[in-house]
C-alpha positions in Angstrom: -7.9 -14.1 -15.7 -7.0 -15.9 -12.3 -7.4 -13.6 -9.5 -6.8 -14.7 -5.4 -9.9 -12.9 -3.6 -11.7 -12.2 -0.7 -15.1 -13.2 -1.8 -16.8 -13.0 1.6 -16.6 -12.5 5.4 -14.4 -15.2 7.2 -11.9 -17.0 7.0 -10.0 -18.1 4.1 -9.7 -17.0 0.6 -10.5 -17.9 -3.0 -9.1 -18.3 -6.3 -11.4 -17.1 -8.9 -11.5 -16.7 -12.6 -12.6 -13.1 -13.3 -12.7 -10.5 -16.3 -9.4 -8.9 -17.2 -9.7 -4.5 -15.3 -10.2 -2.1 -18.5 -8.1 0.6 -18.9 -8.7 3.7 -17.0 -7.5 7.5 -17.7 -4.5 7.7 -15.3 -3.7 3.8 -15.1 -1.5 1.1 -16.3 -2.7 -2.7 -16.9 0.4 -4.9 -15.6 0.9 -8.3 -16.4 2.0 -9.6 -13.5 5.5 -12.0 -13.6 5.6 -12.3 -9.6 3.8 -11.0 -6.2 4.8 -11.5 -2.6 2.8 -12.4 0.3 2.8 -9.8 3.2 1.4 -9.7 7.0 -1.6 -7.5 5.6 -2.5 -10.7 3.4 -1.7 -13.4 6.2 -4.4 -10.7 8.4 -7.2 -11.0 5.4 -6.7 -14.6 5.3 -7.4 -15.2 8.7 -10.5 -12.7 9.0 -8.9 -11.1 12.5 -10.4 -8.3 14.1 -8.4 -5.5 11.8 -9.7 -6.8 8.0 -13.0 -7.9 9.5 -13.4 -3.6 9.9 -11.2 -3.0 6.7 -11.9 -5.1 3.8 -15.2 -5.4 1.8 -15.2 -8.4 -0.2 -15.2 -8.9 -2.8 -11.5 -8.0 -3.4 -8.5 -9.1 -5.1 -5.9 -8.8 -2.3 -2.1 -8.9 -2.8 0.2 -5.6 -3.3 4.1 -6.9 -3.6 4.2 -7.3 -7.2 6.6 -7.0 -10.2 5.3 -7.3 -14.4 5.6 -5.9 -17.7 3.5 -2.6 -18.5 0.7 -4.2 -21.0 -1.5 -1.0 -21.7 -1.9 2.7 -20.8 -4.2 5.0 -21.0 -3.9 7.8 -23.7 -3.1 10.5 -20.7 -0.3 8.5 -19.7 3.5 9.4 -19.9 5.8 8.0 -17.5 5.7 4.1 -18.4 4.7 2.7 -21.3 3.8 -1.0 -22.9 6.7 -3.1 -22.3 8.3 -1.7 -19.3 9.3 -3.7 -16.3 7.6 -2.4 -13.1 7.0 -2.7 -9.7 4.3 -0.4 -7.7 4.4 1.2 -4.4 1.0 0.4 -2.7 -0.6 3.5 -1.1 -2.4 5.2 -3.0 -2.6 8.7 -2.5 -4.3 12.4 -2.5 -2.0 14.4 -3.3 -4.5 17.6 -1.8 -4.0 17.0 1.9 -1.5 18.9 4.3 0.7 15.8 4.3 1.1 15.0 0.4 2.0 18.9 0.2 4.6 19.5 2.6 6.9 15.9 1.5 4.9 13.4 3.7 3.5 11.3 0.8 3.8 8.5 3.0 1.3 9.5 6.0 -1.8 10.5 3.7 -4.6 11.7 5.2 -6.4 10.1 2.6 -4.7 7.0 1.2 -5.9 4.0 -0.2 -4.4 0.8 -0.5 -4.0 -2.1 -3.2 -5.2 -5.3 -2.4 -7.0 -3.6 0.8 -9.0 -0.3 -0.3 -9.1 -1.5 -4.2 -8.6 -4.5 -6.1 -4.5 -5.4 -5.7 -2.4 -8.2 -7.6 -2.7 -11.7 -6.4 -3.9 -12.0 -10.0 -2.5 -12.5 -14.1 -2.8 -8.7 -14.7 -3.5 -5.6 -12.0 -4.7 -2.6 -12.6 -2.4 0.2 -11.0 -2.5 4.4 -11.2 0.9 5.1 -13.0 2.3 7.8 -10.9 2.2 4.4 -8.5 4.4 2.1 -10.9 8.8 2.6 -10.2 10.8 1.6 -13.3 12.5 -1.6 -12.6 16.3 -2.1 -12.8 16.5 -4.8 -15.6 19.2 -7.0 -13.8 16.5 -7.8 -11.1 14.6 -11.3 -10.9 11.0 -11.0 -11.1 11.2 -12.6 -7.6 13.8 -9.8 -6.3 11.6 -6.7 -8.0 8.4 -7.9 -6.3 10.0 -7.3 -3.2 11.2 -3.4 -3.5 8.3 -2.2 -1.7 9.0 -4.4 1.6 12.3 -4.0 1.4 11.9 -0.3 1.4 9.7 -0.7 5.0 13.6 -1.7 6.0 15.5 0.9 4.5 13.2 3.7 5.6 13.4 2.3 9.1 17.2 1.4 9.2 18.4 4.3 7.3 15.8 7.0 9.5 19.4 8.2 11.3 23.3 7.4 10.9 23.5 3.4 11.4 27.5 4.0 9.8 29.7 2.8 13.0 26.9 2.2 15.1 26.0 -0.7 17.0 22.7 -2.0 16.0 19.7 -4.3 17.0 16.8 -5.7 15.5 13.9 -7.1 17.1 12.3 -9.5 15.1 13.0 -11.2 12.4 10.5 -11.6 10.1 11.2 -10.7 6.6 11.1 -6.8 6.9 13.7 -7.7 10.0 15.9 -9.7 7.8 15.9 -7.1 5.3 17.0 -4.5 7.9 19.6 -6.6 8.6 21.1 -6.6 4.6 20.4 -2.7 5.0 22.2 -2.4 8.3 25.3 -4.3 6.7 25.4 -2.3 3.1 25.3 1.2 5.4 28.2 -0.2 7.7 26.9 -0.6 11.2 29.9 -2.3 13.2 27.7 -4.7 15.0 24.2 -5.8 13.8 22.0 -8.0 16.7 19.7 -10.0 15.2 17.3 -11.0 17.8 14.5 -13.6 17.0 12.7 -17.0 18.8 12.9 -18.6 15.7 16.2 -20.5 14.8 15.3 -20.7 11.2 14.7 -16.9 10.9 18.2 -16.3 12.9 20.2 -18.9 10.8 19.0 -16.1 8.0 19.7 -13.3 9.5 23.4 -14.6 9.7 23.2 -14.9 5.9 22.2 -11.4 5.8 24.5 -10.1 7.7 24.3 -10.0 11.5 27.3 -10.2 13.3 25.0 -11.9 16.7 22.1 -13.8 17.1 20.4 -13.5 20.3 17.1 -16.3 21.1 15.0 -15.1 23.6 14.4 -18.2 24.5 17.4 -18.9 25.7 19.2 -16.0 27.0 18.2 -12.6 28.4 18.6 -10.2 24.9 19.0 -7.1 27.2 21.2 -8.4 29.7 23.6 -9.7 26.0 23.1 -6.4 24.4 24.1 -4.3 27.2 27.1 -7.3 28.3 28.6 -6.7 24.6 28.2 -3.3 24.2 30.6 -2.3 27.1 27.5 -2.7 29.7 25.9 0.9 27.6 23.3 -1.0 25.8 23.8 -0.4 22.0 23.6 2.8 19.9 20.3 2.1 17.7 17.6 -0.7 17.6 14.7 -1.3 15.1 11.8 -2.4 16.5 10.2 -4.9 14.3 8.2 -7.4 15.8 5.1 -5.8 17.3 5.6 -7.7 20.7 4.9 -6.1 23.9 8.1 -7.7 26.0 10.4 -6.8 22.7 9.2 -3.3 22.6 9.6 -2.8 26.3 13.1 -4.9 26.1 14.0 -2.7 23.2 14.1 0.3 25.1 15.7 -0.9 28.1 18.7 -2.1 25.7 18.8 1.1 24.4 22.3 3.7 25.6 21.3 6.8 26.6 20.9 8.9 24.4 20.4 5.9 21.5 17.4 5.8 19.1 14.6 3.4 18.2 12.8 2.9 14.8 9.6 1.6 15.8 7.6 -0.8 12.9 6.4 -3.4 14.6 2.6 -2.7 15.2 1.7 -4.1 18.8 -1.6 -5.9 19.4 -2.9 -3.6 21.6 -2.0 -1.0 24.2 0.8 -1.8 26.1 2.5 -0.7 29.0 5.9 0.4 28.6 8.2 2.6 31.8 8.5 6.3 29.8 10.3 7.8 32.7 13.1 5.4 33.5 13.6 3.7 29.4 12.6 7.1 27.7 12.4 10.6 29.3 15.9 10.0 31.7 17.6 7.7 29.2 17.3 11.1 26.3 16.1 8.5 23.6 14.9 9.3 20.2 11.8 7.3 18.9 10.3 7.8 15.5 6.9 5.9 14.3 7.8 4.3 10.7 4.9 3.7 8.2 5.5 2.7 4.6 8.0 3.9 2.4 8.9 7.7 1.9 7.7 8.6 -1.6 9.7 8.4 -3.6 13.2 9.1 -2.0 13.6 5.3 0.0 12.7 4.0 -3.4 15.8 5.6 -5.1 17.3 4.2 -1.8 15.9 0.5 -2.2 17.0 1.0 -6.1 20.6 1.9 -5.8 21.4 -1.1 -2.9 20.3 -3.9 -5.0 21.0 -2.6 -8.0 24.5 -2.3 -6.6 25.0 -5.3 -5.5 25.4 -3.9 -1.8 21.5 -5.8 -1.0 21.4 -9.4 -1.9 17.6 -10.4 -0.4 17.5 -14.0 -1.8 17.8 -15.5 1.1 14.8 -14.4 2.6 13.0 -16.0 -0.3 12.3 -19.3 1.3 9.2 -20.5 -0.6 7.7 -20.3 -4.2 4.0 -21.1 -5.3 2.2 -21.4 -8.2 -1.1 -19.5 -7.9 -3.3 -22.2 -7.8 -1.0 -23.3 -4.7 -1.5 -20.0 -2.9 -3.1 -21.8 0.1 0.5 -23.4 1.2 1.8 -20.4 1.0 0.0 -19.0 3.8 0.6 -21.8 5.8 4.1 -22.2 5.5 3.9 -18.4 7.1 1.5 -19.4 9.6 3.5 -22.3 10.4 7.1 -20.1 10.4 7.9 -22.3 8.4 8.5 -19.6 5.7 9.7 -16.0 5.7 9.2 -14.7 2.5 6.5 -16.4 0.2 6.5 -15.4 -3.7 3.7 -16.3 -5.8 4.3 -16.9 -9.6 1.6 -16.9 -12.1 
């Protein structure tokens, strides 16, 4: 089979032809009809500081991915040959003091596909079953490789009541621009969308925001707090992982308001706890993942209702072979979300 790897320490990656995985006792072989590319991948491509400590090449990287079930192994129940799947990533324990008190998601000891072990940029991926979700038939291979990223968004918009609220989100990359579809199927009143890039913001109106705020040309706290009866608004997402949004998140914050933080900062940072924080009674709360498996149920039930439409944040398709462009359009911004099709 075809398989997109990491094959050595740098920059860069490769598309190799390699054995098809055998069947092991607890695992499903998926032929795979679609896969996503996702920051993780764009961070192995490049070789920054993070994958050159994390990944040992060689690796088949990639884990946003939808197929059809090909083979289990004999210990197997939940899926079988034939069934449309997708697969949540992290693979987990299930002995530590997080996988047994409903914390699945912060594992003390997970691995992960496409970083840990062998993922799906490939024809066919190898995947522990208690790992693969049962697809909803009247999803596009394009729209079902997406269900774990889009559940990154519906953990972090739906962590508390967004119903009524006035909303912001910082950053609109594609996890952004699907808190934004989220934020609108749950019924926030007003949904902020705020983003440097036009392109990104011309989607985030698509998806639902009700005001598009560049930094680049206005002051997003000084508009937040202007329309929002000079408060600042009830909830914001953080989802870019810049210092001046994370510090401008909080400061556009109402007292007593709430931030889901997501975006992952490069660094330490230096943010003012006492005046945007302690006095202001805000609630913060760290997201990571998806909680398994109750945001999947989530994640199901909005697109399978219709509520969640995230085709327009599918702004490139690739062949395989073409993999390459596809990380450049994202490097460029020229893309937000990139599916790969085998």
């Amino acid at each position: 089979m075809r398989a997109v790897m990491k094959t050595h320490a740098g920059p860069g990656l490769e598309l190799k032809v390699v054995d098809i995985p055998r069947i092991q006792p607890g695992h499903a072989l998926v032929k795979v009809d679609a896969a996503s590319i996702c920051g993780t991948d764009v961070h192995i491509f490049k070789w920054d500081q993070w994958s050159a400590g994390r990944i040992t090449p060689p690796i088949i990287i990639g884990h946003e991915f939808s197929g059809h079930v090909v083979e289990v192994a004999g210990d197997v129940t939940r899926v079988k040959a034939g069934d449309y799947v997708t697969s949540e990533s992290h693979v987990i324990c299930n002995e530590c003091l997080m996988c047994r008190t409903d914390q699945k998601h912060v594992c003390a000891q997970v691995t992960i596909l496409g970083v840990d072990i062998n993922g799906c940029f490939a024809e066919y991926a190898l995947v522990p079953a208690d790992n693969l979700w049962l697809v909803d038939p009247v999803l596009s291979p394009e729209t079902a490789c997406l269900l774990e990223p889009i559940g990154n968004a519906v953990h972090t918009a739906l962590s508390g009541d967004v119903t009524g609220e006035s909303t912001a989100v910082f950053g609109c990359g594609p996890i952004g621009l699907f808190s934004v579809g989220v934020l609108k199927a749950a019924g926030a009143r007003a949904i902020f969308a705020i983003d440097p890039n036009e392109k990104r913001l011309s989607i985030a109106a698509r998806m639902g925001a009700t005001h598009l705020i560049n930094p680049r040309h206005e002051d997003p706290v000084e508009t937040l707090r202007s329309l929002s009866g000079g408060y600042g608004v009830d909830v914001v997402l953080e989802m870019s992982g810049h210092p001046e949004a994370i510090r401008q998140c909080f400061r556009a914050l109402r007292n007593g308001g709430r931030a889901a933080m997501l975006g992952i900062p490069p660094g330490p940072l230096e943010i003012d706890l006492g005046n945007d924080v302690v006095m202001k009674g805000i609630r913060i709360e760290g997201i990571t993942g998806r909680r398994m498996f109750s945001t999947w149920y989530k994640t199901s039930a909005l697109l399978g209702s219709g509520l969640l439409d995230v085709t327009p944040v599918i702004t490139h398709r690739f062949k395989f072979e073409e993999f390459e462009q596809g990380f450049q359009a994202i490097l460029s911004q020229e893309a937000a979300k990139v599916v790969l099709l085998p």
